[in-house]
N, C-alpha and C positions, 0 to 999 in steps of 0.2 A: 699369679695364676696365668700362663703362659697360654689358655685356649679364649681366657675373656674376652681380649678385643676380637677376635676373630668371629666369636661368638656374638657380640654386638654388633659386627656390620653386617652379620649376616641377617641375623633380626631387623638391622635398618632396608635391608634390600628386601625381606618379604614382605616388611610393613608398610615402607615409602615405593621402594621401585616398581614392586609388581604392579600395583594398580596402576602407576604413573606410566608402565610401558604397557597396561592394558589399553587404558585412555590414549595415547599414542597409535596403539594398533586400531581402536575402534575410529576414529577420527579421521584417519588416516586420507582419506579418499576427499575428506569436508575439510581438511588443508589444504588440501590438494586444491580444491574450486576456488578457495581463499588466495591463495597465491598467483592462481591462474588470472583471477578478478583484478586482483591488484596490478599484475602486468598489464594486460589489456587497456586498463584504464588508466595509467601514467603513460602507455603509449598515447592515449587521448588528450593527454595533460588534463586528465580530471586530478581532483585532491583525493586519495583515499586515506582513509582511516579504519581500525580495527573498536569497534566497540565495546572496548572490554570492562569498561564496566557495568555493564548488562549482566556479567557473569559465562555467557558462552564464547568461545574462540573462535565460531565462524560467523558471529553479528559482525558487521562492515556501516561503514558510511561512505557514499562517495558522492561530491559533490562537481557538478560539472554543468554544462550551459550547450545551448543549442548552435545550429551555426548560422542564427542571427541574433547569437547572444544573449535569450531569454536563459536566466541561469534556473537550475534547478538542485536538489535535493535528494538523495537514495537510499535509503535504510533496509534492512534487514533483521528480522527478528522472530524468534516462536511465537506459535500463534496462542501459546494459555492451553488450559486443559476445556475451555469453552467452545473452541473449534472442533468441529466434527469432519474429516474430509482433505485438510489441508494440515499442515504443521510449520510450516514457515511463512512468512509475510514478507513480497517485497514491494516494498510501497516508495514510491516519486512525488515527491511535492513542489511545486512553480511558486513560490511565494509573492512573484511579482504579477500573478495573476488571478489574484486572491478578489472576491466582492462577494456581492450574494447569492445565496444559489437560483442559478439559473439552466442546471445540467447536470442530468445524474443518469449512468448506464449500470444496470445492474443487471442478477441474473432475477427471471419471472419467479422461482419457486422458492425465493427464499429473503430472508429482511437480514441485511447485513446488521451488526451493532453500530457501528457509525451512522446509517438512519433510519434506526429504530423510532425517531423522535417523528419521523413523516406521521407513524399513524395511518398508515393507508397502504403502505408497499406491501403487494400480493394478494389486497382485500383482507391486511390481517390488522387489527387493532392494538393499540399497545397504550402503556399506562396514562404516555403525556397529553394522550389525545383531548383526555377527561378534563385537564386543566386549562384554563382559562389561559388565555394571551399572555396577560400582563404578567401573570406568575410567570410562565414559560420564559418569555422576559428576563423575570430577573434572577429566574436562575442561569440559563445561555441563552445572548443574544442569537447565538449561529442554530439556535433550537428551536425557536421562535422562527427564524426568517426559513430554515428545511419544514418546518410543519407548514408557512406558509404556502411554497413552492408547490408541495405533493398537494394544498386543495387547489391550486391554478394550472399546474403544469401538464401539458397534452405530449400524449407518445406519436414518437417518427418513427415508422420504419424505415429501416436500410434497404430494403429491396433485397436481401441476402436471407431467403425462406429457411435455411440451416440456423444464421443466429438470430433473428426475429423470431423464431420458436422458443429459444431460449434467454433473451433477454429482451429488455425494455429498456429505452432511451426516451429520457422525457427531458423535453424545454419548456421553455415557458412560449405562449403563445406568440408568433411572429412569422407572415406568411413571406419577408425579405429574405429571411437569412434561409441558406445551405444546409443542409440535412449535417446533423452532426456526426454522420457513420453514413458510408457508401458503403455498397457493395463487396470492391475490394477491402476497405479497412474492415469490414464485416469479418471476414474472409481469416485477417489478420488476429483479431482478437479471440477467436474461435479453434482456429489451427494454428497451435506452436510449432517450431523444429524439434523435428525429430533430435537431432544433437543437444535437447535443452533439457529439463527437468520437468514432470509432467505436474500440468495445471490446473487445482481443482476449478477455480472460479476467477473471475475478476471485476473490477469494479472500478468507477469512474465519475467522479464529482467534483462540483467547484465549492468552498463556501471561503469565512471571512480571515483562513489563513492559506491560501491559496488555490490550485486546481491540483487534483491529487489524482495519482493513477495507482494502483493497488493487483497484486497477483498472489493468490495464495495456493501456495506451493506442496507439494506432498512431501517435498526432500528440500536439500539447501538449493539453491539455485549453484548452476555454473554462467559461466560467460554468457553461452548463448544467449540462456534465460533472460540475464538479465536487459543485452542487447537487442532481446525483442521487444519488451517490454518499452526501451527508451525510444524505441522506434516509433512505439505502435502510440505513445504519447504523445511526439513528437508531432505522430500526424495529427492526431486530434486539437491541439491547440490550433490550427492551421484552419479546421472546420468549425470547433463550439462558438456559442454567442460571445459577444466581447462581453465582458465584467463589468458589473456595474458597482460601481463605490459603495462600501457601506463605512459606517462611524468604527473608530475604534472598538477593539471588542469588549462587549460588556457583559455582565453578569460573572458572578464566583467563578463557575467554572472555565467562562473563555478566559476569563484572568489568569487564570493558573495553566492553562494551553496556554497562553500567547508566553508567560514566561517559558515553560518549556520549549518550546520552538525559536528562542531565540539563536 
């Protein structure tokens, strides 16, 4: 039968190709930021990598370091269907500047899932509050010592009446140390370039797997984005309290973190 094979590849290119060059056309634009990310940052001599077993083709990892060497962390990833507002996550981890929390900037109107475990951000209560320490304990050590944090820790303002409206920066008490957010870096967290991807929220904490800086994004990030983001880190490590040591992480679930992050 001289039309069969012609007849099967034509079947294999509605079946296999079309979608294949539909997903190519839709993407198109989020390769595009992908490849652009990767140049930029081998110009850096950062490490990049393609996270692909997440499942999606523009998660990234790129690891690179300050220029006094404090090394860091950067991932990229959807945000779940529990996110309302943003849809991609890029988040920065300092692993060598990891201890208990003693710094946390968030925005006023709302309780991120990372610390949810306060019990108090926005005057809103939430389930762990109800339990006891020692439980808290020994399910997460870093759960334990964030619920301790939010009953001691006092807010600073930046002096910046645009993002003091909208966020709260709390430390723990200490009339030595430097405002962890001035004015200008106020200024910086607040207002991204125009040239970047627009920002729903961000967020900024330390606990016992390092200091972590977080931007959740409405699209994928490009260069810009994520070059502001490492900036605007950058500074902040310059300003927050120094780290205080905690033990090894303990309870089930920092266990199961601390392997993941290795």
């Amino acid at each position: 039968m001289p039309y069969t094979l012609p007849l099967v590849w034509g079947m294999f290119l509605v079946v296999i190709g079309l979608p294949v060059g539909l997903y190519r056309l839709l993407t198109r634009s989020q390769r595009r930021f992908v490849r652009e990310i990767r140049q930029h940052a081998e110009q850096r001599r950062w490490t990049f990598h393609k996270r692909q077993w997440t499942g999606s083709p523009t998660d990234v990892r790129i690891e690179g370091q300050t220029a006094s060497g404090i090394k860091w962390i950067l991932t990229t990833k959807g945000s779940g269907a529990s996110n309302r507002g943003w849809s991609v996550g890029l988040h920065q981890r300092f692993p060598s500047l990891a201890g208990e929390t003693n710094v946390a900037i968030a925005l006023r109107d709302s309780i991120d899932t990372r610390l949810r475990v306060s019990g108090s951000i926005g005057g809103k209560n939430v389930a762990l509050s109800s339990h006891s320490p020692s439980k808290i304990a020994a399910f997460s050590g870093t759960a334990a010592g964030v619920l301790k944090f939010f009953e001691e820790a006092q807010e600073v303002a930046s002096g910046n009446a645009a993002f003091d409206k909208a966020y709260r920066v709390l430390t723990m008490p200490d009339k030595s140390q430097k405002k962890p957010v001035d004015p200008a870096l106020a200024d910086s967290i607040i207002n991204w370039p125009t040239s970047g991807v627009a920002v729903h929220s961000t967020l900024f904490w330390r606990d016992p797997f390092g200091f972590h800086a977080e931007a959740g994004l409405v699209a994928q990030p490009n260069w810009a984005t994520i070059e502001h983001l490492v900036a605007i880190s950058e500074a902040l490590i310059e300003r927050i309290p120094q780290s205080v040591p905690t033990a090894a992480p303990s309870g089930i679930v920092d266990r199961l973190v601390a392997g993941l992050m290795r």
